[in-house]
PDB file of N, H, CA, C and O in Angstrom:
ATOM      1  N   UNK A   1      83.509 141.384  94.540  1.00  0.00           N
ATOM      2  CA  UNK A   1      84.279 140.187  94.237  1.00  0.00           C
ATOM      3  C   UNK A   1      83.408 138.958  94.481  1.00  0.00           C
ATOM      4  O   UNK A   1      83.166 138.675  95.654  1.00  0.00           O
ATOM      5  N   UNK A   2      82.940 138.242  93.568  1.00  0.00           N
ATOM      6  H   UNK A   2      83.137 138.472  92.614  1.00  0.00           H
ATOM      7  CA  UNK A   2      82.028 137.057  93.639  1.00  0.00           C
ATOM      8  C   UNK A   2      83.253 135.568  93.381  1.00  0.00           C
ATOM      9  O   UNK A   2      84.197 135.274  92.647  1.00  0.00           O
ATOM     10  N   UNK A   3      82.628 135.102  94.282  1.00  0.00           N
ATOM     11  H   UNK A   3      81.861 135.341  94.878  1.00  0.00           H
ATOM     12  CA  UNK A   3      83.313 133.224  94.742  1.00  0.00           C
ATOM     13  C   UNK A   3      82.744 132.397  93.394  1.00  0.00           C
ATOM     14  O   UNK A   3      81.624 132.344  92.887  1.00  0.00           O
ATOM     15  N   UNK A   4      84.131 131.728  93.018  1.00  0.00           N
ATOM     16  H   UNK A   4      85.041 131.771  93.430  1.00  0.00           H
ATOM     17  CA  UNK A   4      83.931 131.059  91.991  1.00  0.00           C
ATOM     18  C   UNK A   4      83.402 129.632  92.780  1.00  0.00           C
ATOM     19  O   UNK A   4      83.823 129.219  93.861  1.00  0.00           O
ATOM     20  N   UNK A   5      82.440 129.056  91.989  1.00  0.00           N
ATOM     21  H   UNK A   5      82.098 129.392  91.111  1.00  0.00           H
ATOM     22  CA  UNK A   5      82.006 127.571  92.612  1.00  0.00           C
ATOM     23  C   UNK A   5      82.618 126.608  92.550  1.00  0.00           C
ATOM     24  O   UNK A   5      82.097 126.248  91.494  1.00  0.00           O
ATOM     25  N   UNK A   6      83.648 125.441  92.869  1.00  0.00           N
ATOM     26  H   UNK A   6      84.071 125.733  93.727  1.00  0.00           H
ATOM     27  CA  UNK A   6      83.893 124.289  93.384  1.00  0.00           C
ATOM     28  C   UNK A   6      83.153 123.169  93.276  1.00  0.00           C
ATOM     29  O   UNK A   6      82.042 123.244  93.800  1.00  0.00           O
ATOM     30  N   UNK A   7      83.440 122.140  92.748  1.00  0.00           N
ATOM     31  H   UNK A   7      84.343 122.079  92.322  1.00  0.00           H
ATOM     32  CA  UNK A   7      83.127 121.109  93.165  1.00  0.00           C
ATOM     33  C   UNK A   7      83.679 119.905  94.644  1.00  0.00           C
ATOM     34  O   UNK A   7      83.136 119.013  95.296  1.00  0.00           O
ATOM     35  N   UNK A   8      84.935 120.518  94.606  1.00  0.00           N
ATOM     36  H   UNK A   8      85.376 121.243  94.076  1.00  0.00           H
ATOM     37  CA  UNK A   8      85.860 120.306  95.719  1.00  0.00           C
ATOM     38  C   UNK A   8      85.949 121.111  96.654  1.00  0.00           C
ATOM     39  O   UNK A   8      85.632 122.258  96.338  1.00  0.00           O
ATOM     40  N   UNK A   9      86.394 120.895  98.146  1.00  0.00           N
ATOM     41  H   UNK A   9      86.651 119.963  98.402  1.00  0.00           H
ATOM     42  CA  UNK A   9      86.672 122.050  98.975  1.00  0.00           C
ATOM     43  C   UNK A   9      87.668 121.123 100.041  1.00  0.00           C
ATOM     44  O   UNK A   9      87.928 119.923  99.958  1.00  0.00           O
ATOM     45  N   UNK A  10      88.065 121.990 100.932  1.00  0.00           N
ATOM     46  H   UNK A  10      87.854 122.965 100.999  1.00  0.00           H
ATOM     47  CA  UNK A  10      89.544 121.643 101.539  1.00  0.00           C
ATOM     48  C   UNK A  10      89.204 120.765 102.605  1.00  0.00           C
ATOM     49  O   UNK A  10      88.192 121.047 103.247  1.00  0.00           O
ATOM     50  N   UNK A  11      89.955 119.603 102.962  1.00  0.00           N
ATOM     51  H   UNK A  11      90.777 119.374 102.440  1.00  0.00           H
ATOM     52  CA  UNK A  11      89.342 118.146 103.216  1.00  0.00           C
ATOM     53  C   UNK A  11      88.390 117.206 102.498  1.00  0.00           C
ATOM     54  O   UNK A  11      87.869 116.206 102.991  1.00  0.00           O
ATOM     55  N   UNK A  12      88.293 117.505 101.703  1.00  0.00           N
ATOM     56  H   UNK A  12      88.716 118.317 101.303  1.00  0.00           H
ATOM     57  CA  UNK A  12      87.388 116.172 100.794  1.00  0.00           C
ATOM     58  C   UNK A  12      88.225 115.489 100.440  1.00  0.00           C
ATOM     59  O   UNK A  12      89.259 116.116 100.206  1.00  0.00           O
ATOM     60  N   UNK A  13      88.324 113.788 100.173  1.00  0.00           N
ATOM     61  H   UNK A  13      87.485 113.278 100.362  1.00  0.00           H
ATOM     62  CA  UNK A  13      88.767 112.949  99.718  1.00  0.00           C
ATOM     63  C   UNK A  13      88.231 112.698  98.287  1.00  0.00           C
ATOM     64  O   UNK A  13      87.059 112.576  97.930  1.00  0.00           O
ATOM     65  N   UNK A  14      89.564 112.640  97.424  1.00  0.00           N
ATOM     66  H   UNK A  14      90.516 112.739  97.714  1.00  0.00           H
ATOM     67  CA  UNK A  14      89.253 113.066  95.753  1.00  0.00           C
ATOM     68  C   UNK A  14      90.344 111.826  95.718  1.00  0.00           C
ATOM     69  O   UNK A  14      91.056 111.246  96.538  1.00  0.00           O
ATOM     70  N   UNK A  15      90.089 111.755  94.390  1.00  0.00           N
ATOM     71  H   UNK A  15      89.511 112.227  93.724  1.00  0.00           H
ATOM     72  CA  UNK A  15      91.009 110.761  93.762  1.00  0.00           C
ATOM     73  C   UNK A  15      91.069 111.328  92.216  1.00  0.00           C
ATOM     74  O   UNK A  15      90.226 111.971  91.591  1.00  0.00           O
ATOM     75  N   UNK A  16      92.339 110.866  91.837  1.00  0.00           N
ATOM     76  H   UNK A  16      93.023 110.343  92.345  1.00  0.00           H
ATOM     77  CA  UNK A  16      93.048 111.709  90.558  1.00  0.00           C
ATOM     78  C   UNK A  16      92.391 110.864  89.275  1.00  0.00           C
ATOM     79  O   UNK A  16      92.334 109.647  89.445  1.00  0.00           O
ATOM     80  N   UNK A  17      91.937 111.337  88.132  1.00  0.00           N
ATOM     81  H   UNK A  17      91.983 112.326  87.994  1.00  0.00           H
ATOM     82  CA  UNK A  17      91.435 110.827  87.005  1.00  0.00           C
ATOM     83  C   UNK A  17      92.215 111.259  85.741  1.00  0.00           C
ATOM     84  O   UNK A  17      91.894 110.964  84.589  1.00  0.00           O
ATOM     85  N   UNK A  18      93.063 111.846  86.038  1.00  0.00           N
ATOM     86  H   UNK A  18      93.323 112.085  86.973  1.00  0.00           H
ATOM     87  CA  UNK A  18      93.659 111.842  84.908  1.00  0.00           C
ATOM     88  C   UNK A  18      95.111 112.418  84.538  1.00  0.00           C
ATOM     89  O   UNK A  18      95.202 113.549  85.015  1.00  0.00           O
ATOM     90  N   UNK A  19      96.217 112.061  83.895  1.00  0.00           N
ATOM     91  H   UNK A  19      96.143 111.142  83.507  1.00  0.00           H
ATOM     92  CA  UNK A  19      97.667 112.640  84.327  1.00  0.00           C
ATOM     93  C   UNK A  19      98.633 111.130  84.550  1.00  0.00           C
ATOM     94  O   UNK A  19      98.308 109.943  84.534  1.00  0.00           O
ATOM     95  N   UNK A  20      99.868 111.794  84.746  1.00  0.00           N
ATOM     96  H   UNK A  20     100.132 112.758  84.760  1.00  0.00           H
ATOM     97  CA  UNK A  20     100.718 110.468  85.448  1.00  0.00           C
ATOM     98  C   UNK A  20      99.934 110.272  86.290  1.00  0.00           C
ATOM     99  O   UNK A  20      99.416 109.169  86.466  1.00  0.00           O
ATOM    100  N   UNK A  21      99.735 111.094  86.842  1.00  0.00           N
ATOM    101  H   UNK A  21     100.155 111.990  86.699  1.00  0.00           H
ATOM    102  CA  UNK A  21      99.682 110.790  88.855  1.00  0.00           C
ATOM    103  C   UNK A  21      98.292 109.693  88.832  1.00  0.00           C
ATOM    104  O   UNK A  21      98.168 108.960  89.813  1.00  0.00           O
ATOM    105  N   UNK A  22      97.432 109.612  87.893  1.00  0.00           N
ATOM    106  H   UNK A  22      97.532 110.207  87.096  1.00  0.00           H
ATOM    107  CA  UNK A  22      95.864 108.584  87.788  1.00  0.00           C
ATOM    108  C   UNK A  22      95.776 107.663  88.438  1.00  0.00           C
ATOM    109  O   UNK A  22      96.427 106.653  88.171  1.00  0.00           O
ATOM    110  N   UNK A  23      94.947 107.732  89.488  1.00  0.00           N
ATOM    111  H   UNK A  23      94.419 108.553  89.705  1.00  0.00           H
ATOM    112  CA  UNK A  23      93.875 106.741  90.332  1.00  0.00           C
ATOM    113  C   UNK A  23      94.712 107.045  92.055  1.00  0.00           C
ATOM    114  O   UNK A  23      94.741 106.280  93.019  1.00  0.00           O
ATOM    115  N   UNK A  24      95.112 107.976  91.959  1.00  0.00           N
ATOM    116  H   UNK A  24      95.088 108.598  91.176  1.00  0.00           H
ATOM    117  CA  UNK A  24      95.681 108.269  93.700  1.00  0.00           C
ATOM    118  C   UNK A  24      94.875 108.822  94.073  1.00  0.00           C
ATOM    119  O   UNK A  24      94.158 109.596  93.438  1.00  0.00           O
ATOM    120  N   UNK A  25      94.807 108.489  95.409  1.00  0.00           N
ATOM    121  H   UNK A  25      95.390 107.861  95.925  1.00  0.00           H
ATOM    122  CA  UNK A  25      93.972 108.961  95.905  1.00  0.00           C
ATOM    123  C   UNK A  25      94.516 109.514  97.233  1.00  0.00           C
ATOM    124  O   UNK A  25      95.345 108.875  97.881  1.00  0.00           O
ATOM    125  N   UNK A  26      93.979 110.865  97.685  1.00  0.00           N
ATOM    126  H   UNK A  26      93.305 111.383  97.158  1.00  0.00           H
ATOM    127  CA  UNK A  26      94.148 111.604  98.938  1.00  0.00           C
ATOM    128  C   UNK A  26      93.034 113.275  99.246  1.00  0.00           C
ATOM    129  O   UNK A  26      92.153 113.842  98.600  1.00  0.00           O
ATOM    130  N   UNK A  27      93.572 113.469 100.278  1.00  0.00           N
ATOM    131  H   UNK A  27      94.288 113.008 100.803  1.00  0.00           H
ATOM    132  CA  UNK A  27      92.889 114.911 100.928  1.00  0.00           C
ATOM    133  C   UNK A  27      93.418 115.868 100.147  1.00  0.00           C
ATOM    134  O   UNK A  27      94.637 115.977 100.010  1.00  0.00           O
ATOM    135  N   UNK A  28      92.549 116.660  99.556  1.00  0.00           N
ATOM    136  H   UNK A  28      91.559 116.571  99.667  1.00  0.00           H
ATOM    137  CA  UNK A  28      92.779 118.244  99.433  1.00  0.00           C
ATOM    138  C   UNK A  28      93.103 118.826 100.452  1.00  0.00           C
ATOM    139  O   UNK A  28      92.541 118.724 101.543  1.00  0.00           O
ATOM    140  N   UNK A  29      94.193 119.598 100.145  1.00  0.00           N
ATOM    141  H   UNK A  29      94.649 119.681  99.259  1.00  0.00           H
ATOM    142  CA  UNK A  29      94.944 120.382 101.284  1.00  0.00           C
ATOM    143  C   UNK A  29      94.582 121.703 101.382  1.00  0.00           C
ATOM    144  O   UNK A  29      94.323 122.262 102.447  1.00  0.00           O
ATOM    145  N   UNK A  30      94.552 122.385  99.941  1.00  0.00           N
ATOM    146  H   UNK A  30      94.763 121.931  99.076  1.00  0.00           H
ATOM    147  CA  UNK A  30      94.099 124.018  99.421  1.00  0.00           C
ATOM    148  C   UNK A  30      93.432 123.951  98.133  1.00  0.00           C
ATOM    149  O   UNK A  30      93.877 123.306  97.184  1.00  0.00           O
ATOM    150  N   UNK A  31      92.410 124.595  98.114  1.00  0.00           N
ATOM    151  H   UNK A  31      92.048 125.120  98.885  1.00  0.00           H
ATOM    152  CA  UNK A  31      91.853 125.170  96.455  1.00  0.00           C
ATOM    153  C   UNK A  31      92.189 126.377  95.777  1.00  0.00           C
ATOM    154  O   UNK A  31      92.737 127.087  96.619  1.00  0.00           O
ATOM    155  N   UNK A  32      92.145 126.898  94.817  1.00  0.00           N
ATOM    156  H   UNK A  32      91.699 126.320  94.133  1.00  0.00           H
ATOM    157  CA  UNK A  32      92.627 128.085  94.659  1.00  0.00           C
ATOM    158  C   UNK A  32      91.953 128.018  93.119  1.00  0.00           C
ATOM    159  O   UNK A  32      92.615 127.976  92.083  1.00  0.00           O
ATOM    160  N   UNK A  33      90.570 128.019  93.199  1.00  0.00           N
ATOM    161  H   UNK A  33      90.032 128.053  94.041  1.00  0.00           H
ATOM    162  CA  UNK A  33      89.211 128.307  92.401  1.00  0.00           C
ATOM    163  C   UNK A  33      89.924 129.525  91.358  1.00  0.00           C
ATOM    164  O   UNK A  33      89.858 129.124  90.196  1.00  0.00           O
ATOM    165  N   UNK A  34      90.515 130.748  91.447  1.00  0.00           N
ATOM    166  H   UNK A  34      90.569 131.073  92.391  1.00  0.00           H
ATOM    167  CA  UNK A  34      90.865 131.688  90.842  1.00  0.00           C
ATOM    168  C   UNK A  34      91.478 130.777  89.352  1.00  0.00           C
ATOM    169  O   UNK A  34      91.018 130.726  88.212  1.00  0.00           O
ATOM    170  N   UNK A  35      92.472 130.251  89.859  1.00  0.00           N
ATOM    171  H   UNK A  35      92.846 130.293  90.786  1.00  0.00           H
ATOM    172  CA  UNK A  35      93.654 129.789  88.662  1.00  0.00           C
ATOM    173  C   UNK A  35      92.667 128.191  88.331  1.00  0.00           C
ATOM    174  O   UNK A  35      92.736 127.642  87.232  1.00  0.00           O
ATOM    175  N   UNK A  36      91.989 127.754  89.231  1.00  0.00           N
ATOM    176  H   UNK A  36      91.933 128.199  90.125  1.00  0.00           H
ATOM    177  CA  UNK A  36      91.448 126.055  89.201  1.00  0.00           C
ATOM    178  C   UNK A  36      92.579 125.365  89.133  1.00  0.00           C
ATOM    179  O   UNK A  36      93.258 125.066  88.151  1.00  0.00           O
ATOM    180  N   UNK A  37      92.764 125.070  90.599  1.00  0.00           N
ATOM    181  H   UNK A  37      92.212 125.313  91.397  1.00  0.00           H
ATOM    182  CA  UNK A  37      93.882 124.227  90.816  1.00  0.00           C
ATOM    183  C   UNK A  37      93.609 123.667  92.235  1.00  0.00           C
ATOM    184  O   UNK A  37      93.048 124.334  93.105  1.00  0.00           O
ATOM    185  N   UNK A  38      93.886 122.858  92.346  1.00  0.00           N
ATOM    186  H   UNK A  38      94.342 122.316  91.640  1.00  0.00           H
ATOM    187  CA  UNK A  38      93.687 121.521  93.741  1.00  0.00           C
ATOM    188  C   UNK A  38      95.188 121.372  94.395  1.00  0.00           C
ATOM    189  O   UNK A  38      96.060 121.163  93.552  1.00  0.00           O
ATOM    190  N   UNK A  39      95.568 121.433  95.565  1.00  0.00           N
ATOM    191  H   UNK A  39      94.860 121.602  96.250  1.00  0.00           H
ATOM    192  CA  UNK A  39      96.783 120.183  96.128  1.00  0.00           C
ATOM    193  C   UNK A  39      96.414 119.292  96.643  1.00  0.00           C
ATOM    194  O   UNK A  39      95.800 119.454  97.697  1.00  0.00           O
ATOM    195  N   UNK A  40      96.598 118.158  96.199  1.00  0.00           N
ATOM    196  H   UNK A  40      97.097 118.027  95.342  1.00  0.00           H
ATOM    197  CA  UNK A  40      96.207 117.150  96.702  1.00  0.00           C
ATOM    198  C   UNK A  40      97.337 116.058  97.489  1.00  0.00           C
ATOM    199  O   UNK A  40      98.407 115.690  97.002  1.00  0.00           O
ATOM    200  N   UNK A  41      96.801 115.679  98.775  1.00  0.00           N
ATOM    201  H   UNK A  41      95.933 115.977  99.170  1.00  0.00           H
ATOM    202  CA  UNK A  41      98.345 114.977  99.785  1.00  0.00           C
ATOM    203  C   UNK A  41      98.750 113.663  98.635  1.00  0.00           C
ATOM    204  O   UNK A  41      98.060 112.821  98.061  1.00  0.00           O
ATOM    205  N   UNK A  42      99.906 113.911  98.640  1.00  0.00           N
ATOM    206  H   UNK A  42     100.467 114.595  99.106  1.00  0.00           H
ATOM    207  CA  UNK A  42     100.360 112.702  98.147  1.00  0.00           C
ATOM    208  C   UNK A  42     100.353 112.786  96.681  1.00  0.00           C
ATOM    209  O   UNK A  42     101.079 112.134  95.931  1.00  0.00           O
ATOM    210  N   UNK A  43      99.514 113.601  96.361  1.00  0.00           N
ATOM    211  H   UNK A  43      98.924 114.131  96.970  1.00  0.00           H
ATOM    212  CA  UNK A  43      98.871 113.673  94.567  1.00  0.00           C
ATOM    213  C   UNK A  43      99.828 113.769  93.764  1.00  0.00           C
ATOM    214  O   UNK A  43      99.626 112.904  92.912  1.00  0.00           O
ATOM    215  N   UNK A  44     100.991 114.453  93.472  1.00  0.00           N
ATOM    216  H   UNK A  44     101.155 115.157  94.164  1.00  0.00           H
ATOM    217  CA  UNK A  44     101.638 114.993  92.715  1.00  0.00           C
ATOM    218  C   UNK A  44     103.351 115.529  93.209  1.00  0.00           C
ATOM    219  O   UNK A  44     103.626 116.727  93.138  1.00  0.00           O
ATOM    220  N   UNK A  45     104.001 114.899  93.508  1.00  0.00           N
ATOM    221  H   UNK A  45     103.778 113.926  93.566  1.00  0.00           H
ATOM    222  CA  UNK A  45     104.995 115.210  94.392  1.00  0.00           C
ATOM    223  C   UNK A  45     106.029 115.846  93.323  1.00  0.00           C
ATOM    224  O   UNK A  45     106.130 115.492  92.148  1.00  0.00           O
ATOM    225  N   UNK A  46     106.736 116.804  93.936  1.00  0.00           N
ATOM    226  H   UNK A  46     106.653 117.092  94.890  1.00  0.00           H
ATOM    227  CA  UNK A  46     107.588 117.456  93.445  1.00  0.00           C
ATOM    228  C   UNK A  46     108.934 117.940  94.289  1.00  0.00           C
ATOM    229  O   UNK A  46     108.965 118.336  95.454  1.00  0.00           O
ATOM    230  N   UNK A  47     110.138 117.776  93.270  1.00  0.00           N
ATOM    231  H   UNK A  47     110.113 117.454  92.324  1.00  0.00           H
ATOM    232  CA  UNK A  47     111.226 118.598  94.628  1.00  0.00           C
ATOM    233  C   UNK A  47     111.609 119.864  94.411  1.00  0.00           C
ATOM    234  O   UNK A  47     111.541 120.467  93.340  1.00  0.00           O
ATOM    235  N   UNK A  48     112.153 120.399  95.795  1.00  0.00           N
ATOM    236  H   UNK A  48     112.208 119.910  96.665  1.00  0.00           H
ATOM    237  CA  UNK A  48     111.972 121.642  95.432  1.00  0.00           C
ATOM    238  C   UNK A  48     113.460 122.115  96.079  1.00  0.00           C
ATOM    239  O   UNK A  48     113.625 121.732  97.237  1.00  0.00           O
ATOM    240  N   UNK A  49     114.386 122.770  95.584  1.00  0.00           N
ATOM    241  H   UNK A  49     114.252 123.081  94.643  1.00  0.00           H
ATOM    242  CA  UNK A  49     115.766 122.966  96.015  1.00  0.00           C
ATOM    243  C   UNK A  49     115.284 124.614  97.596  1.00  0.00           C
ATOM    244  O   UNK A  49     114.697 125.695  97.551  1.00  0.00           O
ATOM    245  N   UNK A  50     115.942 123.857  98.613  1.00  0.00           N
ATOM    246  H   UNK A  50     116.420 122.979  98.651  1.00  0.00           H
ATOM    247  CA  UNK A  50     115.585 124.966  99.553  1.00  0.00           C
ATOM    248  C   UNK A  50     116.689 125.482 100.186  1.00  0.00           C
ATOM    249  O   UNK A  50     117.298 124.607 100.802  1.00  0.00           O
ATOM    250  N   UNK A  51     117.288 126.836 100.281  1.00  0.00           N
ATOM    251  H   UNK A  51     116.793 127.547  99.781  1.00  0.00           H
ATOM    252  CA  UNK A  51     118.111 127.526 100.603  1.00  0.00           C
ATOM    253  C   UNK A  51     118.217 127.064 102.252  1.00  0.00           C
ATOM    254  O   UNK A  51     117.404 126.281 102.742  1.00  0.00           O
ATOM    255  N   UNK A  52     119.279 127.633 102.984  1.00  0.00           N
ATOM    256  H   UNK A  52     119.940 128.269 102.586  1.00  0.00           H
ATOM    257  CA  UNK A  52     119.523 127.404 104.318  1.00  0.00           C
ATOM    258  C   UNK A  52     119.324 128.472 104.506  1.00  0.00           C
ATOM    259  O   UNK A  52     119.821 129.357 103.810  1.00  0.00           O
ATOM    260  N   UNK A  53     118.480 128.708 105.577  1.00  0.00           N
ATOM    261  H   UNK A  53     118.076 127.989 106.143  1.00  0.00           H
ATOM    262  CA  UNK A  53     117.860 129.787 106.596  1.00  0.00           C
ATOM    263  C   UNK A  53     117.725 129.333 107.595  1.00  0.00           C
ATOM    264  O   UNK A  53     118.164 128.241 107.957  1.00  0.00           O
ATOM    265  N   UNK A  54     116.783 130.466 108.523  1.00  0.00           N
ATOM    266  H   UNK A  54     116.427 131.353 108.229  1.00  0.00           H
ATOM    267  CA  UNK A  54     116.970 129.819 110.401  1.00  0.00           C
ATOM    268  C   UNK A  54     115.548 128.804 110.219  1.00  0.00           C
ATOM    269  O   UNK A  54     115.517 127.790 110.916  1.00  0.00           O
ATOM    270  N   UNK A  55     114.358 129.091 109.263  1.00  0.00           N
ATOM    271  H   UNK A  55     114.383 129.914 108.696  1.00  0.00           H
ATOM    272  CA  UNK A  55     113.327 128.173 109.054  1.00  0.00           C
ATOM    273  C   UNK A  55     113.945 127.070 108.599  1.00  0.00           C
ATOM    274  O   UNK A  55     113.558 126.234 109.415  1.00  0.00           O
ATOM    275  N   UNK A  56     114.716 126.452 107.768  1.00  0.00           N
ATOM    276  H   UNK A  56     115.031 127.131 107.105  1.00  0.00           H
ATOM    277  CA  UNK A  56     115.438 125.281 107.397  1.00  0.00           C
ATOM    278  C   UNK A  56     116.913 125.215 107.626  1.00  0.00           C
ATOM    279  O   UNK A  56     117.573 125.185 106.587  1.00  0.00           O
ATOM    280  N   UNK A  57     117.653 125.183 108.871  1.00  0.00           N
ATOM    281  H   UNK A  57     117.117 125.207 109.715  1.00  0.00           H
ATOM    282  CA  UNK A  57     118.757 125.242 108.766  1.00  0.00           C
ATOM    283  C   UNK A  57     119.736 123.833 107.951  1.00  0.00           C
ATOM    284  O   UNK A  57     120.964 123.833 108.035  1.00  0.00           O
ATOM    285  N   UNK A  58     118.949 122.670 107.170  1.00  0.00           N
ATOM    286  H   UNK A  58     117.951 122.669 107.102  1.00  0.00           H
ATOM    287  CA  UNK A  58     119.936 121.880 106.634  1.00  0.00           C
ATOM    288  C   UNK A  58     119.807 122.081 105.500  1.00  0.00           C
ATOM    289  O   UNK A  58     120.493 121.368 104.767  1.00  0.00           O
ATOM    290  N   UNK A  59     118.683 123.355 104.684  1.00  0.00           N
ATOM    291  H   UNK A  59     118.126 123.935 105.279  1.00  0.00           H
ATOM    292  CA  UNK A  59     118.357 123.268 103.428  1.00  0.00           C
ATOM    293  C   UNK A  59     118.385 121.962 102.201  1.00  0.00           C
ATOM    294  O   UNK A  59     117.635 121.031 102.493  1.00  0.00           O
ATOM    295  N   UNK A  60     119.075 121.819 101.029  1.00  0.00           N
ATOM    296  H   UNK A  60     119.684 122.576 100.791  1.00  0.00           H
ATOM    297  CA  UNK A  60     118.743 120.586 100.698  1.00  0.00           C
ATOM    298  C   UNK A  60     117.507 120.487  99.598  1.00  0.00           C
ATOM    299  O   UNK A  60     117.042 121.454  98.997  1.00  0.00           O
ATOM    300  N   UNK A  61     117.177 119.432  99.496  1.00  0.00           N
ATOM    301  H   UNK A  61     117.555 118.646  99.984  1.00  0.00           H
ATOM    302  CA  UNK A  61     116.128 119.205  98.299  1.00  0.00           C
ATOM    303  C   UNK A  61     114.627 119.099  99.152  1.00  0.00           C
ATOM    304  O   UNK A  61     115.052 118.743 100.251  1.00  0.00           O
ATOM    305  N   UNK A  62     113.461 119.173  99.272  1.00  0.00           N
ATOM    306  H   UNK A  62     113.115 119.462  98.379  1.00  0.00           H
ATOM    307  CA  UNK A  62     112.555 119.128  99.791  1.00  0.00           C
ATOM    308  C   UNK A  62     111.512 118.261  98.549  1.00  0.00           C
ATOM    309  O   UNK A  62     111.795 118.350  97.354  1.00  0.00           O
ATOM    310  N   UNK A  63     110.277 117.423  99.048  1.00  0.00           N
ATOM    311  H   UNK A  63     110.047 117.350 100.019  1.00  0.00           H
ATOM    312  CA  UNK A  63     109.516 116.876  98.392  1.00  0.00           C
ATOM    313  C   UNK A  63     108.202 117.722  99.051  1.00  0.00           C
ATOM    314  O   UNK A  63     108.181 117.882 100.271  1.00  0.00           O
ATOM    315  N   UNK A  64     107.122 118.251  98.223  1.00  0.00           N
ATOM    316  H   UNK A  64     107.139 118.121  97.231  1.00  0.00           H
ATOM    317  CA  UNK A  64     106.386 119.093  98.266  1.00  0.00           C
ATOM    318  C   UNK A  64     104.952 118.774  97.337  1.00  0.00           C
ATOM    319  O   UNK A  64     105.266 118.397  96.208  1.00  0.00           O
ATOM    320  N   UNK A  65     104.107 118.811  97.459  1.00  0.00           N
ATOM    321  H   UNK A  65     103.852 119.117  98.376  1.00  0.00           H
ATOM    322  CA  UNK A  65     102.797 118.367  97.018  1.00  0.00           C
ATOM    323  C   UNK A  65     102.467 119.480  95.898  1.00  0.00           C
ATOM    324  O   UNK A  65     101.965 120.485  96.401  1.00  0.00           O
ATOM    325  N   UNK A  66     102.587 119.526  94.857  1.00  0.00           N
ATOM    326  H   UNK A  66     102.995 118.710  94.448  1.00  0.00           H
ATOM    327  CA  UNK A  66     102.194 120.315  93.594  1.00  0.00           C
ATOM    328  C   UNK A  66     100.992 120.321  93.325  1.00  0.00           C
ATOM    329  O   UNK A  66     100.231 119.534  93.889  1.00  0.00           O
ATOM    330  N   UNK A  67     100.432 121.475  92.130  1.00  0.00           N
ATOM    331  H   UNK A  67     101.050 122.114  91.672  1.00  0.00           H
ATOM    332  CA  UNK A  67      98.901 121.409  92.031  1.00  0.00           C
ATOM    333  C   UNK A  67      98.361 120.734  90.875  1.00  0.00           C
ATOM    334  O   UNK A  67      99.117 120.520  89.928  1.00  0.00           O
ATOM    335  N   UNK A  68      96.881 120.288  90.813  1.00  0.00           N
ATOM    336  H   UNK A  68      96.266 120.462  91.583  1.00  0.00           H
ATOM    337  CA  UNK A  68      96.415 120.049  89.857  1.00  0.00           C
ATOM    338  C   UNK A  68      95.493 120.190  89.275  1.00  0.00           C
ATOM    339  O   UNK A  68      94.476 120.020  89.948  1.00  0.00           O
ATOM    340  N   UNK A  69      95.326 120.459  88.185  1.00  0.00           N
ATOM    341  H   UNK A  69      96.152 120.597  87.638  1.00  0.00           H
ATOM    342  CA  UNK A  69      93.936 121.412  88.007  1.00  0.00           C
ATOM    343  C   UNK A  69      92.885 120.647  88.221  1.00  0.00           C
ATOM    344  O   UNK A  69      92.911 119.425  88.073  1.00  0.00           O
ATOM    345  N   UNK A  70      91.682 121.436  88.659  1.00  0.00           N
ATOM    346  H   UNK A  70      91.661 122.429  88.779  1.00  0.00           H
ATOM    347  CA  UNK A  70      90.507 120.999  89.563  1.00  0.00           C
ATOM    348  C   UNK A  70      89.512 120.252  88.806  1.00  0.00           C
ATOM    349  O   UNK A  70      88.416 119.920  89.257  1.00  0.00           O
ATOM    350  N   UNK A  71      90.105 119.908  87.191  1.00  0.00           N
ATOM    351  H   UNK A  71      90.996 120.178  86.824  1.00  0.00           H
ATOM    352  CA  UNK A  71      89.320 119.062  86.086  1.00  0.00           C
ATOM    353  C   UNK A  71      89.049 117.822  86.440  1.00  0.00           C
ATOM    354  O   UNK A  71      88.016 117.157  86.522  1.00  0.00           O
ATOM    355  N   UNK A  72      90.727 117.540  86.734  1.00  0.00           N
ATOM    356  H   UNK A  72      91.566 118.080  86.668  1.00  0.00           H
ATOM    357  CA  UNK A  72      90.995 116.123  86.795  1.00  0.00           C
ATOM    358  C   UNK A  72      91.305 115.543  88.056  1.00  0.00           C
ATOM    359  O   UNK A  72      92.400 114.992  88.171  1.00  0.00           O
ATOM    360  N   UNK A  73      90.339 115.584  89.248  1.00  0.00           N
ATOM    361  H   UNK A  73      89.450 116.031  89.155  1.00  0.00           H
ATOM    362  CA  UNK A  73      90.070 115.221  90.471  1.00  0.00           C
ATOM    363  C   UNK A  73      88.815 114.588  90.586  1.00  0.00           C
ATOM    364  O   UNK A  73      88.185 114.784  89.547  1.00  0.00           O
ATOM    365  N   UNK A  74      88.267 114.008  91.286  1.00  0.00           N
ATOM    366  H   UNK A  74      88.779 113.849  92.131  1.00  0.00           H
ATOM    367  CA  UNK A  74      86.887 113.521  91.305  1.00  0.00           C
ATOM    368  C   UNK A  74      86.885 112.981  93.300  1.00  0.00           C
ATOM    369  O   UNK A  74      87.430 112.148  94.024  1.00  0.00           O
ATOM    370  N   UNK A  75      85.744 114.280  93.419  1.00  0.00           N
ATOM    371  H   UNK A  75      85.301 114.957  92.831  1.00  0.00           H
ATOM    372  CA  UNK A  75      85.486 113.719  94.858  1.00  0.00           C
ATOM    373  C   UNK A  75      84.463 112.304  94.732  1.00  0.00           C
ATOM    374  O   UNK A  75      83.543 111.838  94.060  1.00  0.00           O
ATOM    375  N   UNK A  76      85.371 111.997  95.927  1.00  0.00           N
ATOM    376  H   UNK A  76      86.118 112.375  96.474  1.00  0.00           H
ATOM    377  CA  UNK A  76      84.784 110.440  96.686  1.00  0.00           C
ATOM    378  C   UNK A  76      83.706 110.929  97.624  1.00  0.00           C
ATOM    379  O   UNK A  76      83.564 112.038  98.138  1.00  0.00           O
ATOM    380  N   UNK A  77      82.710 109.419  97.757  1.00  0.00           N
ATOM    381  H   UNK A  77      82.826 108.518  97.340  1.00  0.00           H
ATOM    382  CA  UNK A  77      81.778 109.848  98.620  1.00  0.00           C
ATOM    383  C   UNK A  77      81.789 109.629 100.246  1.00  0.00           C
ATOM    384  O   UNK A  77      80.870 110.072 100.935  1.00  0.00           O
TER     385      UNK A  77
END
């Protein structure tokens, strides 16, 4: 199994180039090189409906950081 190469990796400060989300800027949280996709904090927010369990007992809507493909990121120096 050979590692696909990156230009990004987890903590670099990137900023978004392209999409709604264009010119935000934040930390990579996870890469996931396989599919080429980035989360980036703040980058791309999404909600997400969450059941009640003992991990969330008020369940509810949640806001959650979505991915973006690793095209349209550009690390900062």
């Amino acid at each position: 199994m050979s590692q696909i190469k990156t230009h990004v990796k987890k903590g670099d400060q990137v900023q978004i180039i392209a999409g709604n989300n264009k010119g935000k800027r934040g930390l990579v949280l996870s890469v996931n090189a396989a599919k080429g996709q980035v989360i980036v904090e703040g980058g791309r927010p999404l909600k997400k409906a969450v059941k009640r369990s003992e991990k969330e007992p008020d369940g509810g809507i949640k806001t959650i950081d979505g991915p973006i493909h690793i095209s349209n990121v550009k690390k900062l120096a």
